[in-house]
N, CA, C and O of each residue as an XYZ file, in Angstrom:
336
protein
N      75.325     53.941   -246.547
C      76.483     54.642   -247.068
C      76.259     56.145   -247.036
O      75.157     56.551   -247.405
N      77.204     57.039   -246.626
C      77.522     58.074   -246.735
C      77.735     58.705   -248.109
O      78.594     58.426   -248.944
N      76.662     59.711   -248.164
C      75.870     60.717   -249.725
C      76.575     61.443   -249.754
O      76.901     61.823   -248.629
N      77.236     62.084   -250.833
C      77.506     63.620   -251.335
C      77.476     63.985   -252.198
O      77.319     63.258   -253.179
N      77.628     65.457   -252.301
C      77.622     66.055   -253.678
C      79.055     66.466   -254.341
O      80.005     67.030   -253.796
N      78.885     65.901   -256.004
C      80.435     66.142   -255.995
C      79.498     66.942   -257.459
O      78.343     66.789   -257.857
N      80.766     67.899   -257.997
C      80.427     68.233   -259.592
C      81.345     67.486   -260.488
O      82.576     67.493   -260.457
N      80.731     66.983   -261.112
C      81.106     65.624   -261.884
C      81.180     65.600   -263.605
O      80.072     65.651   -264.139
N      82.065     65.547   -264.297
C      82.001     65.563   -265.305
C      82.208     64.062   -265.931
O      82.932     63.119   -265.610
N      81.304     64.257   -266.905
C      81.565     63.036   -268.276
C      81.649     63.240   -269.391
O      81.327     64.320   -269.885
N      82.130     62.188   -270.100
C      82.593     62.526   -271.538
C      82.058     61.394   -272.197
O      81.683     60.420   -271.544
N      81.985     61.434   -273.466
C      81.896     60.228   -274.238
C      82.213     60.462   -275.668
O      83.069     61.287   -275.988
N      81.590     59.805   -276.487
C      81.955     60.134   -277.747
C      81.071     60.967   -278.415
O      81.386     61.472   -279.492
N      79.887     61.183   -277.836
C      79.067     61.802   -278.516
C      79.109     63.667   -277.814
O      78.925     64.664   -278.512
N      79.352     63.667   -276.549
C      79.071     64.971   -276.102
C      80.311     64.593   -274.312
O      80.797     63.639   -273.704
N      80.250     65.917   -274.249
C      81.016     65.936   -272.419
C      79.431     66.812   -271.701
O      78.427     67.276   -272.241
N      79.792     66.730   -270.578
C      78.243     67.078   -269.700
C      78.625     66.921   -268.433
O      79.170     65.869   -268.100
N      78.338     68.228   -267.265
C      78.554     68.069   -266.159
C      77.672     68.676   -265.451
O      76.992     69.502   -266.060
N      77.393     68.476   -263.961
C      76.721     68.831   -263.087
C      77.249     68.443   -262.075
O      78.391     67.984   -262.063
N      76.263     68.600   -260.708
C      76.032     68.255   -259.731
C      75.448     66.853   -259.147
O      74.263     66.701   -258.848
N      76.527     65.776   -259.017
C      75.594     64.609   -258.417
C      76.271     64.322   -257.301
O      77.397     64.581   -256.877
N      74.968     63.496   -256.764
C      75.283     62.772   -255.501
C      75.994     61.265   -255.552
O      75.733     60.326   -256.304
N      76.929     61.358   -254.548
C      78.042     59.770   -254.668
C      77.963     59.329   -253.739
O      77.370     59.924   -252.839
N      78.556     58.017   -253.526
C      79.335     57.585   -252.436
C      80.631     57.332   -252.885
O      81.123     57.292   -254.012
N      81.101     57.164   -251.706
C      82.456     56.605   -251.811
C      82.822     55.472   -252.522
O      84.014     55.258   -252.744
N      81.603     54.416   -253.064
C      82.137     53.422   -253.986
C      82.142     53.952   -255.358
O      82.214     53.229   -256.351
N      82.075     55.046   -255.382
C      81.600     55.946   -257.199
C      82.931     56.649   -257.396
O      83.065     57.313   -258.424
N      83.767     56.588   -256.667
C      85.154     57.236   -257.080
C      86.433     56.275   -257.062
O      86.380     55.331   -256.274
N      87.556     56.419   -257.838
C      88.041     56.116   -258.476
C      89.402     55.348   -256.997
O      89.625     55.915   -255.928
N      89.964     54.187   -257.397
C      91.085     53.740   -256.359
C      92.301     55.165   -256.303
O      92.588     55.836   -257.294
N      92.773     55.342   -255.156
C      93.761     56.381   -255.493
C      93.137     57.675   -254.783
O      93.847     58.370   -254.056
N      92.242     57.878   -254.935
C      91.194     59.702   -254.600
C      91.970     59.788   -253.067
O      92.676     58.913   -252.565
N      91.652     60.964   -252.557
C      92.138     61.622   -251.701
C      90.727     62.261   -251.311
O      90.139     63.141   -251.940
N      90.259     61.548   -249.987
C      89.020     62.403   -249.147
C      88.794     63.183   -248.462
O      88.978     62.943   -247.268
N      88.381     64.254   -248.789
C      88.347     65.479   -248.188
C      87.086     66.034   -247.768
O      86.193     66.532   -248.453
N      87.155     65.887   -246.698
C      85.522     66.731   -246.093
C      85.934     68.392   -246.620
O      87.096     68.729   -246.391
N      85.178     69.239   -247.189
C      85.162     69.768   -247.910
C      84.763     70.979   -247.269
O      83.567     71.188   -247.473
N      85.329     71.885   -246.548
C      84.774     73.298   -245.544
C      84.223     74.247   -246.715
O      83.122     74.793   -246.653
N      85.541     74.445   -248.302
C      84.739     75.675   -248.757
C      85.635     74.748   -250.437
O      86.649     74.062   -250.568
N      84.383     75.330   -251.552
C      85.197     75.027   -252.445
C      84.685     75.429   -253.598
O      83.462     75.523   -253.496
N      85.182     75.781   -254.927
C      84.347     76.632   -256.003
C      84.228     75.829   -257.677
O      84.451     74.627   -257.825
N      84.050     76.258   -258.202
C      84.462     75.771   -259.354
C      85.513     76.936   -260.298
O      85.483     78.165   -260.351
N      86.051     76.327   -260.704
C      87.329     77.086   -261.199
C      87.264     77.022   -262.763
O      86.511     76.262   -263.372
N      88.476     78.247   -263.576
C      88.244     77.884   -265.097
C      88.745     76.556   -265.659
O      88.255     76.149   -266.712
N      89.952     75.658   -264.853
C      90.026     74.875   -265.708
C      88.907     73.679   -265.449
O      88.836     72.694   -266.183
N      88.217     73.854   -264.539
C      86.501     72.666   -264.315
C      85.985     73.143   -264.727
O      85.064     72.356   -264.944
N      85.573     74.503   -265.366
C      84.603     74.494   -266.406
C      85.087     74.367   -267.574
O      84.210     73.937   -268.322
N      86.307     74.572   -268.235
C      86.889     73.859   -269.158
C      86.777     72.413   -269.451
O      86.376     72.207   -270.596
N      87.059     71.146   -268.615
C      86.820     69.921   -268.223
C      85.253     70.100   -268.855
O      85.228     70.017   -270.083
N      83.921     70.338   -268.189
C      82.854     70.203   -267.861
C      82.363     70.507   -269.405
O      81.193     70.197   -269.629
N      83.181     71.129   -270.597
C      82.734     71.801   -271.537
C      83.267     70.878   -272.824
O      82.789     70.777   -273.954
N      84.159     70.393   -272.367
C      84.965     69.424   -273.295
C      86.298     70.989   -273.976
O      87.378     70.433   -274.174
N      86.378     72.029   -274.201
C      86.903     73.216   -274.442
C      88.468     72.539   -273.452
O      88.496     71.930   -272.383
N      89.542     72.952   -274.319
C      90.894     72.879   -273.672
C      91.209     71.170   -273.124
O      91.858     70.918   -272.109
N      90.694     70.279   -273.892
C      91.015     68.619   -273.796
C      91.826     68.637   -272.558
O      92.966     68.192   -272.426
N      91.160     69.152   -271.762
C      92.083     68.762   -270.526
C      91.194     67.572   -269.759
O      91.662     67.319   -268.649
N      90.046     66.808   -270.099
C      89.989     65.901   -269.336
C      90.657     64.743   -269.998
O      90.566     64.437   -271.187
N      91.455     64.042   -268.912
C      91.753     62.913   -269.239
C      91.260     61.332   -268.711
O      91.946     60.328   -268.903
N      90.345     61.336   -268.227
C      89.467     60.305   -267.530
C      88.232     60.488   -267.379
O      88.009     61.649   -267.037
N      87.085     59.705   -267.507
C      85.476     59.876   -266.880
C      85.258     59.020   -266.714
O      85.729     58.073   -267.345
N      84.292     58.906   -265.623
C      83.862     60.047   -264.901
C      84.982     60.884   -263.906
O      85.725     60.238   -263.167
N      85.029     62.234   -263.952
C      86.190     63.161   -263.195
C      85.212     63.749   -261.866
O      84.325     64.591   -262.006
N      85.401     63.430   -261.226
C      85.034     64.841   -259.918
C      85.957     66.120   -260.170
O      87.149     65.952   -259.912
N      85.789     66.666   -260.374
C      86.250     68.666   -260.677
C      85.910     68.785   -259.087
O      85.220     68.321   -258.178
N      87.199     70.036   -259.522
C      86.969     71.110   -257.658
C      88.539     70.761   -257.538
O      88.784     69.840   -256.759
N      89.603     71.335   -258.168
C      90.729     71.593   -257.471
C      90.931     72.626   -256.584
O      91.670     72.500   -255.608
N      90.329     73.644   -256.847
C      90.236     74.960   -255.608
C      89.243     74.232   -254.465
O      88.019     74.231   -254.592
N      89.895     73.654   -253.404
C      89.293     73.133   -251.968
C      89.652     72.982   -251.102
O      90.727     72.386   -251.034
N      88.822     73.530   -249.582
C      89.553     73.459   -248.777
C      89.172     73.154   -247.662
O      88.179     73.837   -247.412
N      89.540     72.162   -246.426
C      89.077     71.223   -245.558
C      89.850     70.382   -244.764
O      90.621     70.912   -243.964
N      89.774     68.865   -244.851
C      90.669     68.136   -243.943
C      89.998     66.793   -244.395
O      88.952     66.159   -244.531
N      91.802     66.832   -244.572
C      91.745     64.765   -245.030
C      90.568     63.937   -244.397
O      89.808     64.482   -243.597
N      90.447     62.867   -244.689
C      89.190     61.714   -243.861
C      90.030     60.680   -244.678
O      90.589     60.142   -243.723
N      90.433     60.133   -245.596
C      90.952     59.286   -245.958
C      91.913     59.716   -247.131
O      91.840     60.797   -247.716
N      93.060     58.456   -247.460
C      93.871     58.581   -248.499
C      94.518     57.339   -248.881
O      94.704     56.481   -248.018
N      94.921     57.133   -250.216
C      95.673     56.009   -250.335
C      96.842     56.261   -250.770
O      97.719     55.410   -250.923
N      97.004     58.042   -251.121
C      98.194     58.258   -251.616
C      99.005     58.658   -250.010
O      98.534     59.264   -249.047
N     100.366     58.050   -250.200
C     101.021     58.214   -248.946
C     101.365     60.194   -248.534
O     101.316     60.900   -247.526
N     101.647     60.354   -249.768
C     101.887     61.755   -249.539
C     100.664     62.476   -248.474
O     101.021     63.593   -248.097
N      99.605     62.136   -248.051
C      98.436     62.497   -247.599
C      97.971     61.751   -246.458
O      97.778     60.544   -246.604
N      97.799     62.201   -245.535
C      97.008     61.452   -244.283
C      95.607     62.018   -243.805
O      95.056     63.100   -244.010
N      95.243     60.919   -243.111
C      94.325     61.565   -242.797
C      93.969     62.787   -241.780
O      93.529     62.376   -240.706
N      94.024     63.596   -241.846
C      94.078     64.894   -240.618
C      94.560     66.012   -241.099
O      94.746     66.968   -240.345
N      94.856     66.081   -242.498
C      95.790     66.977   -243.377
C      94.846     67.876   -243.334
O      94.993     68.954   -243.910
């Protein structure tokens, strides 16, 4: 299987905590949108997410990184193909 690095946040009841881990594609969620990934940063509302600050996560484990930019490889949402 094909490795990457995603920045990944979790939550629980005791604390939220994020970093840098390595996935595959069976570690993300039905629905995701795959993007080979040319350039991409972390932004304030992923470090918000990553901090538990501004309850904006609503699921964990989250992959963070809405600022990204690249080309589809897969999708299940129709709005999205692959080649985007």
């Amino acid at each position: 299987m094909n490795k990457f690095r995603a920045f990944r946040v979790h939550a629980d009841a005791n604390a939220y905590r994020a970093g840098i881990e390595e996935l595959t594609l069976d570690d993300l969620s039905p629905g995701e949108v795959v993007i080979e990934a040319f350039y991409s940063s972390v932004n304030f509302k992923d470090a918000l997410a990553g901090t538990g600050r501004g309850k904006i996560l609503r699921r964990s484990p989250l992959v963070g990184g809405i600022d990204v930019s690249g080309q589809i490889i897969s999708s299940t949402d129709a709005r999205f193909q692959a080649g985007d």
